[in-house]
C-alpha positions, 0 to 999 in steps of 0.5 A: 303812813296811810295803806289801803286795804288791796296794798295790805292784801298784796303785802301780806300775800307776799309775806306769806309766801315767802315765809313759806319758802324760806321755812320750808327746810325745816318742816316736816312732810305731812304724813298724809297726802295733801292738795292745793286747789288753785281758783282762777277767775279771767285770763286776760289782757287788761290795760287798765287797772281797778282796786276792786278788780284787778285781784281776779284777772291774771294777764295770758304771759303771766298764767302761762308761767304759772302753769309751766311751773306747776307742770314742772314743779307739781302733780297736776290732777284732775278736780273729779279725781283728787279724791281718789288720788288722796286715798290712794297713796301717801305723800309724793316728791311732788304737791298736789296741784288742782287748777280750777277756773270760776264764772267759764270765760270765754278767755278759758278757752281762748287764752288758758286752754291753749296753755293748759294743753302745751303743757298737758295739765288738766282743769275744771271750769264751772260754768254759771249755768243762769248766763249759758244761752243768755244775750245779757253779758255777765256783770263783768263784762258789762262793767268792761264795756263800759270802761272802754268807751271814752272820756266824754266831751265836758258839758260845762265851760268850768268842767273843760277848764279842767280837762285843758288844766290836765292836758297842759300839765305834767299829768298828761305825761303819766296818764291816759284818758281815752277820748283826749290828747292824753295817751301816757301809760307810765300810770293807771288809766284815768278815763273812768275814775270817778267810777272807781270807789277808791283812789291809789290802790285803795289808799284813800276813797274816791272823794272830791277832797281826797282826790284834791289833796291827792293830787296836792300832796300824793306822798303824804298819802303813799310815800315812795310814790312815783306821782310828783306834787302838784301845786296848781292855782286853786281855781285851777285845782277846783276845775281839775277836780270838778273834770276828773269827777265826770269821768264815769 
């Protein structure tokens, strides 16, 4: 079984977790205060999804359940202020939470300080100074321009014979490609694939052969996976290939 490295991640992440909550009856109070720092990169709402990524954005209805526990569940203190707080006191009934935000987004103020401020939890935002009154926009959201401009028209007759393969068969019925007829969103956004270093979450790398043998065979790759096998006539598979390699 092939695991890509953002799967691993994830998987272990979860592992963690959960370990953590179910030993957590048996172990014993730290006799000194401790924190947790939590570091938040973007809140926003992204409708596509990069390996590369997707780690650093938390959707708005999703960060609003974050805080909303913490609210209930931590103390939330200022970053400025936990020092002090450390020294203080010895261990609350409750954590110690601080909220960090990195790079200052415009979305913190649009999409997290709303829900900051319902729930009368505080925060730090670092702002990259270098970007403050700057007209260039921040590597992000220069890579994010791009993804949203669509497909472009096939500049060759064997390019389009690809495009016109995708869009007959059944993986029109799963993926989008903006600037087609192709608009499912039962799986990722394939407009700008050929930009992305991987394929399947990170489970082979993006090559004209693997993505041939992806769409081939995707379960033996990534078993469990909900892609179905596609046994195309070879020059129709070649084409389809050659067309999902021009969607930069």
């Amino acid at each position: 079984m092939s695991l890509g490295p953002i799967t691993a991640k994830r998987a272990i992440k979860r592992a963690a977790g959960w370990a953590a909550v179910l030993t957590s009856p048996w172990v014993s109070r730290p006799d000194r205060p401790r924190a947790c720092i939590l570091m938040y990169h973007r809140v926003a709402a992204l409708d596509f999804v990069d390996p590369r990524l997707d780690d650093w954005n938390v959707p708005p209805p999703v960060f609003a359940e974050h805080v909303a526990a913490l609210a209930e569940f931590a103390e939330c203190v200022p970053l400025a202020q936990l020092p002090a707080r450390l020294r203080a006191s010895g261990p609350g009934e409750r954590p110690l939470v601080c909220i960090t935000f990195d790079d200052g987004y415009a979305n913190f103020v649009d999409a997290a300080l709303p829900v900051l401020s319902r729930h009368r939890v505080p925060a730090a935002c670092f702002v990259v100074t270098s970007c403050v009154a700057s007209e260039e926009p921040m590597p992000f959201d220069r890579w994010a321009q791009r993804q949203r401009q669509p497909a472009a028209e096939p500049a060759a007759p064997y390019t389009k014979r690809g495009r016109d393969v995708f869009l007959a068969s059944t993986c029109a019925m799963c993926h989008a490609v903006s600037g087609t007829t192709a608009s499912a969103r039962k799986a990722p956004d394939l407009t700008h694939l050929a930009s992305r270093s991987t394929l399947a979450a990170g489970t082979l790398p993006n090559k004209p052969e693997n993505l041939a043998r992806w769409i081939e065979d995707p379960q033996r790759y990534k078993p469990g996976v909900n892609m179905p096998p596609h046994a195309l006539p070879q020059q129709d598979a070649q084409a389809l290939v050659a067309w999902l390699g021009t969607l930069q």
